[in-house]
C-alpha positions as CSV (number, residue, x, y, z in Angstrom):
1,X,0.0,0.0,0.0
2,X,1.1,4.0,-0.8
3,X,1.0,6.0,2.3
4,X,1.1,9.6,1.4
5,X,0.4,12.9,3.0
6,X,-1.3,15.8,1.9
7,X,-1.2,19.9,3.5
8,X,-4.3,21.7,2.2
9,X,-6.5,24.8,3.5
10,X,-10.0,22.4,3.4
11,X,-10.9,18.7,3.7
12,X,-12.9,19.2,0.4
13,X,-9.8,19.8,-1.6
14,X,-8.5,17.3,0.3
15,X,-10.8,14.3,-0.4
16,X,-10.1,15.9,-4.6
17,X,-6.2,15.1,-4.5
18,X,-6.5,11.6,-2.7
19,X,-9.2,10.5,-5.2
20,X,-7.2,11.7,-8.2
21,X,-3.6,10.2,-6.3
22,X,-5.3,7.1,-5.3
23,X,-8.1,6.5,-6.2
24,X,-11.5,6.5,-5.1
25,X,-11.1,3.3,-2.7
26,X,-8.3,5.2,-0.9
27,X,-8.7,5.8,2.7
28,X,-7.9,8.4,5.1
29,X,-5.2,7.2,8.1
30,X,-5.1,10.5,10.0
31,X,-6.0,14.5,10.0
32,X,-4.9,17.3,12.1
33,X,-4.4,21.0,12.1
34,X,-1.1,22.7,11.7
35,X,0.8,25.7,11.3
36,X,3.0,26.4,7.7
37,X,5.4,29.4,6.9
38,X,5.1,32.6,9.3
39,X,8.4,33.8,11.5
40,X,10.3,31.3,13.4
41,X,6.9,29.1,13.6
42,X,4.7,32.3,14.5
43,X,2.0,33.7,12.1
44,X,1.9,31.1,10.2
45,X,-1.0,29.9,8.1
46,X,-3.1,27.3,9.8
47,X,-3.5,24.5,6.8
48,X,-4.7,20.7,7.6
49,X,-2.1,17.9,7.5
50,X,-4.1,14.7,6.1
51,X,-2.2,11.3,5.8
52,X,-4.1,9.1,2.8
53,X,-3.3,5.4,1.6
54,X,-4.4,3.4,-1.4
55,X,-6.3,0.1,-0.8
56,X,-3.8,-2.2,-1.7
57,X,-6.4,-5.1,-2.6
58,X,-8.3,-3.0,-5.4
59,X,-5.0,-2.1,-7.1
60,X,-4.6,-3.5,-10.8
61,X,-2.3,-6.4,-11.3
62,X,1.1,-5.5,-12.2
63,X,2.4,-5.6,-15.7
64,X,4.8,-8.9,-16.5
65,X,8.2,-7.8,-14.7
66,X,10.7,-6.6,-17.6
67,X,14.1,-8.3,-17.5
68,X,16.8,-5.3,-15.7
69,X,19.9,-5.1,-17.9
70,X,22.7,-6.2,-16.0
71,X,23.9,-3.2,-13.6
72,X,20.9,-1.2,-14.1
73,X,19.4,0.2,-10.7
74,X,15.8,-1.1,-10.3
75,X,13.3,1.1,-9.0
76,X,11.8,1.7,-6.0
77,X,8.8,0.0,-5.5
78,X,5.7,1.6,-4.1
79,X,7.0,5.3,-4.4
80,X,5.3,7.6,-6.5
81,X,5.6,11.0,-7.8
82,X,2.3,12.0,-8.9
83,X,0.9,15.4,-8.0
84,X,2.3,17.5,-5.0
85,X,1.4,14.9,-2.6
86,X,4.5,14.0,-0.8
87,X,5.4,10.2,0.1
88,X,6.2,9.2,3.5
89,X,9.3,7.5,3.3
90,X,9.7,4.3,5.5
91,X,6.1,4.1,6.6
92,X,4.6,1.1,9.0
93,X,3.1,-1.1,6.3
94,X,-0.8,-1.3,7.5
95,X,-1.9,-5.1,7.4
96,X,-4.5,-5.8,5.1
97,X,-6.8,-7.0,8.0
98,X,-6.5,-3.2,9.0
99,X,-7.8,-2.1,5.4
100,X,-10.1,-4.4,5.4
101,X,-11.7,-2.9,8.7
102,X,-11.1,0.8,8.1
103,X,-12.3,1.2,4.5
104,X,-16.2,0.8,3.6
105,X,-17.3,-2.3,1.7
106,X,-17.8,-2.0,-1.9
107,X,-21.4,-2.2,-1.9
108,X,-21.4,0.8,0.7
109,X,-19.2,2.8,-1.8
110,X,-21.3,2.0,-4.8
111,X,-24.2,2.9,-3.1
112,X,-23.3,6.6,-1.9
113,X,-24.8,9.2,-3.9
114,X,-22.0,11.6,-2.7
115,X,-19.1,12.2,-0.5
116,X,-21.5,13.5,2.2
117,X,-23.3,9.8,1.8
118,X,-19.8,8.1,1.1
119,X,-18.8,9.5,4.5
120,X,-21.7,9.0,6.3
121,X,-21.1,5.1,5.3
122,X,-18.0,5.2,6.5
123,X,-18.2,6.4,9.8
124,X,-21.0,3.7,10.0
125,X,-18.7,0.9,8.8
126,X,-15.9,1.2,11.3
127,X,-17.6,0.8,14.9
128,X,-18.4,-2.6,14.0
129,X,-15.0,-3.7,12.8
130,X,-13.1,-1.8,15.9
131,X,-15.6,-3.4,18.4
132,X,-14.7,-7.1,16.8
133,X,-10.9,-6.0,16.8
134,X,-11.6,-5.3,20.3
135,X,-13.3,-8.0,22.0
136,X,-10.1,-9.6,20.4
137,X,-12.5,-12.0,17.7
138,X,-9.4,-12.4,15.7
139,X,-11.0,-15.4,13.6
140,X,-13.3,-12.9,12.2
141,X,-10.9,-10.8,10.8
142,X,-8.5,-13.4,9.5
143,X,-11.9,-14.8,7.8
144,X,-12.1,-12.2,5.3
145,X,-8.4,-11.4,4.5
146,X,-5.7,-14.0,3.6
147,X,-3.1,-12.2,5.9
148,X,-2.9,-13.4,9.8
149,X,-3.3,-10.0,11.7
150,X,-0.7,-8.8,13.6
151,X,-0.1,-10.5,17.0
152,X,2.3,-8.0,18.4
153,X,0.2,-6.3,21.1
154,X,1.3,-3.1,20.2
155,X,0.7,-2.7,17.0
156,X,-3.2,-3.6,17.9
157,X,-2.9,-0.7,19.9
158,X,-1.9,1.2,17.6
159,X,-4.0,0.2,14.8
160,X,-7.1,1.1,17.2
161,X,-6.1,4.3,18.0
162,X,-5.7,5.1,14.3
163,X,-9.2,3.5,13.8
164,X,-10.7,5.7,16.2
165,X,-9.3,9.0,15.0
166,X,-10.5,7.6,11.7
167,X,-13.6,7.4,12.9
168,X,-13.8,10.8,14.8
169,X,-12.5,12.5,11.4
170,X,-15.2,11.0,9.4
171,X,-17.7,11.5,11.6
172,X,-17.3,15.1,11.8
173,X,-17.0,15.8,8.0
174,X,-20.6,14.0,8.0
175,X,-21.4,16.0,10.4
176,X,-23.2,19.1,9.1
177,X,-21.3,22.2,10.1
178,X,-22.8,25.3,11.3
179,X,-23.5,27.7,9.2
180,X,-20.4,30.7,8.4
181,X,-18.1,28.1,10.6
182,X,-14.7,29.6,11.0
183,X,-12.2,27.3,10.4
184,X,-11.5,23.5,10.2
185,X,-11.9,23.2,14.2
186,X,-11.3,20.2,16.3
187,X,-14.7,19.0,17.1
188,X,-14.8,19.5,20.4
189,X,-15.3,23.4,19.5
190,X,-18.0,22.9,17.4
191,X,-20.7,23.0,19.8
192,X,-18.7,26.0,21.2
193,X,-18.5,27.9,17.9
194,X,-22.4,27.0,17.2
195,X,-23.2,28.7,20.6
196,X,-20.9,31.8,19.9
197,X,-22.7,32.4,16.5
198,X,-25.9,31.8,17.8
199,X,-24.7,35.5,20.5
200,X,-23.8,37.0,17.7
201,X,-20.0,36.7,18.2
202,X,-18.4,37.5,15.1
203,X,-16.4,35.1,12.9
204,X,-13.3,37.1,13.1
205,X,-13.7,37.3,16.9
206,X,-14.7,33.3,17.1
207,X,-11.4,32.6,14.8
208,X,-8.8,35.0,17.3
209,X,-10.4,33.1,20.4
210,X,-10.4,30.2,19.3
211,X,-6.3,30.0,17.6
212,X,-5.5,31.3,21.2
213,X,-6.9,28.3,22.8
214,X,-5.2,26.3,20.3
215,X,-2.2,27.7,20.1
216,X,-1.9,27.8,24.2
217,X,-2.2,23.9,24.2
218,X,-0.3,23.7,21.3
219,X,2.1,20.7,21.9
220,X,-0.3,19.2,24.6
221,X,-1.1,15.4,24.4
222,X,-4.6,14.1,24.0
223,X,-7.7,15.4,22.0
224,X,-9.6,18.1,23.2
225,X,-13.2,17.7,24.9
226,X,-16.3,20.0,24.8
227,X,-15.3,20.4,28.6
228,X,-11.6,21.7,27.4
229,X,-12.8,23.8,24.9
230,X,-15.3,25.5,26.3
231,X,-13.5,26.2,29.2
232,X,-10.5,27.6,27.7
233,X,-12.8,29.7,25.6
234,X,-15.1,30.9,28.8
235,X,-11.2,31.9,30.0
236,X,-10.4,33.6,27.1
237,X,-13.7,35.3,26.8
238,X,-13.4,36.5,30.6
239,X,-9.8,38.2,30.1
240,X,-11.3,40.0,27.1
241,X,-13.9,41.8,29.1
242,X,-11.7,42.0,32.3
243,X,-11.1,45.8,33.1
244,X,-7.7,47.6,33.2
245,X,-9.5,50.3,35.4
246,X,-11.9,50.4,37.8
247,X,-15.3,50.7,36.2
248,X,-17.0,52.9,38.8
249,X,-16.4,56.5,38.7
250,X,-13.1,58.0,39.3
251,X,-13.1,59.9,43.2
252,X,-11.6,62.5,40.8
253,X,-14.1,62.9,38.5
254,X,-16.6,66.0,38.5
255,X,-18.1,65.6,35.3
256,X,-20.0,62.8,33.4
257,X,-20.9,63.6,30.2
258,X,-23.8,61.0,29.0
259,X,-24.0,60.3,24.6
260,X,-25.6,58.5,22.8
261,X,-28.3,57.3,20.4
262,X,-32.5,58.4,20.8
263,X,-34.1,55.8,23.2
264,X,-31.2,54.2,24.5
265,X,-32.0,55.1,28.7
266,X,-30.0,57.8,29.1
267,X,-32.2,60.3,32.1
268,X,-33.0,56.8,33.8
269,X,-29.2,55.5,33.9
270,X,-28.4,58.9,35.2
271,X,-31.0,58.9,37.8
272,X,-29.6,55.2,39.1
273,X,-26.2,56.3,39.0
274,X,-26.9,59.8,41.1
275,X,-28.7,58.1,43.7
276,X,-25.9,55.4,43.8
277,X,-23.5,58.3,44.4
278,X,-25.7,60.2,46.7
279,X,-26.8,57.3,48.8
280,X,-23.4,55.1,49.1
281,X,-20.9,57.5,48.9
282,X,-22.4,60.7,50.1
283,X,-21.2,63.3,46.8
284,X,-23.0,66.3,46.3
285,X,-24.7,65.9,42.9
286,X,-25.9,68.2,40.2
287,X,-27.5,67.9,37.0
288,X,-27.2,69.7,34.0
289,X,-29.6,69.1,31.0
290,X,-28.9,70.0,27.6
291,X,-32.2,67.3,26.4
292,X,-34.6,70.6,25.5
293,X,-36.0,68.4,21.8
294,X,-37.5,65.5,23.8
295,X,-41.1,66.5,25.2
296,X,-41.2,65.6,29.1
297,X,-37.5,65.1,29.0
298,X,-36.5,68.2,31.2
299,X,-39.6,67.3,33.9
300,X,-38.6,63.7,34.1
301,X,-34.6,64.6,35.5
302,X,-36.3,67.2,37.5
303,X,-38.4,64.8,38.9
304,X,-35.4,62.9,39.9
305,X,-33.6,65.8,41.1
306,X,-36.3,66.5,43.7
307,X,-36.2,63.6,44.8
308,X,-32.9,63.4,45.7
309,X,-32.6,67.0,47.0
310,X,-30.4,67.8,44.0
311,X,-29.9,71.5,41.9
312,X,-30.8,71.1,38.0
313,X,-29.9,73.5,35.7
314,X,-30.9,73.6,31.4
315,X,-28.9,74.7,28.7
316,X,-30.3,75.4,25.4
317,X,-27.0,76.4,23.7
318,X,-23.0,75.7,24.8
319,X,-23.2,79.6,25.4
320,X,-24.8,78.6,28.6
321,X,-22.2,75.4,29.6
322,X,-19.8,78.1,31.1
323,X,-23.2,79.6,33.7
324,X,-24.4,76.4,34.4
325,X,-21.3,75.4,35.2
326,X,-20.3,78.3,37.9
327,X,-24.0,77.6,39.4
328,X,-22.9,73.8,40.4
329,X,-19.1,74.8,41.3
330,X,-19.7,73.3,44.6
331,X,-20.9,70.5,44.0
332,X,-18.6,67.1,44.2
333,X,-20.2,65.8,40.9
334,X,-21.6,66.8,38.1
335,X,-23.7,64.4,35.5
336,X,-25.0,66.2,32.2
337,X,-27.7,64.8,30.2
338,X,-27.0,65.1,26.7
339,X,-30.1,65.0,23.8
340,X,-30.6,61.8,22.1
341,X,-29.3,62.3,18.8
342,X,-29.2,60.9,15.2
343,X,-25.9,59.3,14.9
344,X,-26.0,59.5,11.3
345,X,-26.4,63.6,11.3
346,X,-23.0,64.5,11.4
347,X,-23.9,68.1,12.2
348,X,-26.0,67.0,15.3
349,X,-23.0,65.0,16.3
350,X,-20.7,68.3,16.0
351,X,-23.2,70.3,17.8
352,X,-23.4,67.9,20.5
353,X,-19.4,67.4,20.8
354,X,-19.5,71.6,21.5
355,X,-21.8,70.9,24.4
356,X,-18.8,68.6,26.4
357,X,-16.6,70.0,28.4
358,X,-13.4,67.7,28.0
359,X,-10.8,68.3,30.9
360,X,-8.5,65.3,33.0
361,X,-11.0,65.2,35.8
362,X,-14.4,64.5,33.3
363,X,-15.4,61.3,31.7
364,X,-17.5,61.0,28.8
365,X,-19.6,57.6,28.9
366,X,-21.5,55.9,25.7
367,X,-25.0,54.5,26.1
368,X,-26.0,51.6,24.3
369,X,-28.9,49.6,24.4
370,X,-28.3,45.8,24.2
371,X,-31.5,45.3,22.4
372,X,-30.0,47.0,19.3
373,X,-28.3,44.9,16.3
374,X,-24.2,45.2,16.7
375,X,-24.5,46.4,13.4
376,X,-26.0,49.5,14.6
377,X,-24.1,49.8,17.3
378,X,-20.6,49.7,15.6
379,X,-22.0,52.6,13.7
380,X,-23.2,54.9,16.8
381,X,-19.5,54.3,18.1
382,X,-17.9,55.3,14.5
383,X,-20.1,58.6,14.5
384,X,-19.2,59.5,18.2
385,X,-15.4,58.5,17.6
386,X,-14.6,62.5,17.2
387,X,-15.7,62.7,20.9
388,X,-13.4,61.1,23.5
389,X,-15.0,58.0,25.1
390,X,-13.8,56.5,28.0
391,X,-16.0,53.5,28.1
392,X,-19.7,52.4,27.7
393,X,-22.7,51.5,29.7
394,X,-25.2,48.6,29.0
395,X,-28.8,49.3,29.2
396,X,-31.6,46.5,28.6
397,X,-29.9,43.7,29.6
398,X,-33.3,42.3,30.5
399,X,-34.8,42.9,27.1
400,X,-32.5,40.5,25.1
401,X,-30.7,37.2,24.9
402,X,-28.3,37.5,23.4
403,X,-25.0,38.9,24.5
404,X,-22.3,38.7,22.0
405,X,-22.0,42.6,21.2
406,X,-20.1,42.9,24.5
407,X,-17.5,40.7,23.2
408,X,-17.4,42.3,20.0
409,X,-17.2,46.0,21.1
410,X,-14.1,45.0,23.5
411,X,-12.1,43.0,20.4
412,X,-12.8,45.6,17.8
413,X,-12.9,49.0,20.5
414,X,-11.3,47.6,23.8
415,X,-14.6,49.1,25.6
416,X,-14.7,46.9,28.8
417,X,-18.0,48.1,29.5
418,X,-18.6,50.3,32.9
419,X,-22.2,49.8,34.4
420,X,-24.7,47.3,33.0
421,X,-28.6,48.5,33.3
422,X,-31.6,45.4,33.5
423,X,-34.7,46.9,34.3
424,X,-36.4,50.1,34.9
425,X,-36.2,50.6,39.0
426,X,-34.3,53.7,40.3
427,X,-32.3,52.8,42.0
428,X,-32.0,49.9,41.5
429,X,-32.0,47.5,38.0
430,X,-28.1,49.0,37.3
431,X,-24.5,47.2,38.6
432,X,-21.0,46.9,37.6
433,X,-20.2,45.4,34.5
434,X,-19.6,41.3,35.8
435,X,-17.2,39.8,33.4
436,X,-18.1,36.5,34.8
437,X,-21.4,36.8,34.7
438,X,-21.7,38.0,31.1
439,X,-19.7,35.5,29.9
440,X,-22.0,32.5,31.5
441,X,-25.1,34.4,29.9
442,X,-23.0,33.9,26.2
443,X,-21.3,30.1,26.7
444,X,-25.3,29.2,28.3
445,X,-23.7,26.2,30.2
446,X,-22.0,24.7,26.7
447,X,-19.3,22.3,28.4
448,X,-20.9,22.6,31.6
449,X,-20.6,18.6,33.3
């Protein structure tokens, strides 16, 4: 038999060079991901190594041996050159029994419509053969081939073990794959990567978590489990979202300016966080408003600011930042309500970046709603990007299920996320962002014993 090995980018192109090397009874010994070119091993592109070898048994006769002039080197048997496929030089000759076992029967491979149905057969053909090999019922092997199989314990050994990733292989190219999968996974991330695309992860964010796993095991023996895999993607996932500052307020902040898009929450979050600064931490608060388009809006943060014994003063134009300002001069903290506006209007944007008094000792905070498509919400960050955000704040967390912008916002932004808002309830219904507990609500117990 020809034992040969094949790098390619898909198992589809894969499957095209075996059958056109060796045939379409040829099977398929091993698969497994690796790395080619890059810098000293890193960067590389991440290609699949497949090993392939001809069934022996359905090979033509040779042609009468020729008579080798005297002196004349004979050639190599069982070497060929044929396409790009390299040959594996001084590979462990695989006994016929083991053929016999591994590859489907002939009336199997006539009967498959396709290679989906061809593997499908496949994977179906080899329990039976590895439970007989086994339960050690030798005679039932040696029954159908004219070769004694190996009695060397070992190589039983290692015969099964190849039999078994055999069988793993071909059931998982059976398998259907989830639609827009990243990359030729082991299979232990496929329920993972299903579950990510179901939260709207993105592919490109799915691929970068997923080669870190990978390439953090990378040299570790044994196959990966759901367990593994989810777990060193939960760990990934949870470093992503894990701050590099605290996510309350700085002590020396004074002002919070509050953007973002119509209908988002904005007066309510401000409300929650006012009376969590008031009622914990015992700051003077003030308000300023600059909301004078929305009807009720003014009424509604003066409601608040009764309520908590608080000044509130409106501006209609950033000609009146610079009183309202001197008017709350004594007060530890200042939050200023900003107007919902269009995102796409860049001259509402530009008016509303004239409103913000930028300094060391304010913060300006994005508010977006988790109800809203990431989509949308990668463009409301592009249009504020000419103001200087220092992080954003998750409203409706309670009016959704699915969580995956979170992630997305942090790979493509590095916005950690500050405060995360589920309900309605001043003050309650808003905490710290939970890194932990966001990324529970994405994996939803995938790996989970």
């Amino acid at each position: 038999m020809r034992v040969k090995r094949y790098v390619v980018d898909s198992m589809p192109e894969a499957l095209q060079r075996i059958r056109t090397d060796l045939g379409k009874n040829a099977i398929i010994l091993d698969t497994k991901p690796i790395r080619t070119g890059g810098l000293f091993g890193l960067f590389g592109k991440r290609r699949i190594e497949v090993i392939a070898a001809d069934d022996e048994a359905d090979r033509p006769a040779p042609a009468p041996a020729v008579p080798t002039p005297a002196g004349a080197a004979a050639p190599a048997a069982g070497l060929s050159g044929r396409g790009s496929a390299a040959s594996v030089p001084g590979a462990p000759a695989v006994p016929r029994a083991a053929s016999a076992a591994a590859a489907p029967s002939a009336a199997v491979r006539g009967t498959a419509a396709s290679a989906a149905d061809f593997l499908q057969a496949a994977a179906r053909s080899i329990p039976d053969a590895a439970v007989r090999l086994e339960a050690g019922d030798g005679p039932a092997i040696r029954a159908r081939s004219s070769v004694q199989p190996p009695s060397d314990d070992s190589r039983n050994e290692l015969l099964m073990r190849e039999m078994r990733q055999m069988k793993e292989m071909l059931a998982r190219l059976a398998a259907p794959a989830p639609a827009g999968a990243t990359g030729p996974w082991p299979a232990a991330f496929l329920p993972v990567e299903r579950r990510l695309m179901e939260q709207d992860v993105l592919p490109e964010v799915i691929r970068a978590v997923f080669e870190r796993a990978l390439d953090e095991r990378d040299g570790a023996a044994g196959e990966w489990t759901v367990r593994e895999a989810a777990g060193s993607v939960r760990q990934i996932l949870t470093e992503m979202l894990r701050p590099v500052k605290p996510r309350t307020i700085r002590p020396e902040t004074k002002i919070v300016h509050f953007v973002g898009p119509t209908g988002v929450g904005k007066t309510t979050t401000i409300a929650k966080l006012a009376a969590e600064q008031v009622l914990r931490h015992g700051r003077k608060i003030g308000f300023i408003t600059a909301d004078t388009y929305r009807i009720a809006a003014v009424e509604q943060l003066r409601t608040y600011a009764d309520i908590l014994n608080v000044p509130l003063e409106v501006v209609f134009s950033p000609l009146e930042m610079a009183k309202a300002f001197r008017a709350l001069e004594d007060r530890d903290l200042i939050f200023m309500d900003t107007a919902g506006r269009n995102y796409r209007n860049e001259m509402m944007v530009s008016e509303l970046n004239a409103l913000l008094r930028a300094s060391d000792n304010s913060e300006t905070i994005l508010v977006l709603s988790l109800s809203s498509k990431y989509r949308d919400m990668k463009t409301v960050v592009d249009s504020f990007s000419r103001i200087d955000l220092d992080d954003v704040l998750y409203t409706k967390l309670d009016e959704t299920d699915t969580y995956g912008s979170i992630i997305n916002l942090a790979h493509e932004y590095g916005f950690r996320g500050t405060y995360v808002s589920d309900g309605q309830n001043v003050p309650d219904d808003i905490a710290e962002l939970d890194e932990k507990r966001i990324v529970d609500l994405i994996m939803g117990g995938v790996g989970d014993a």
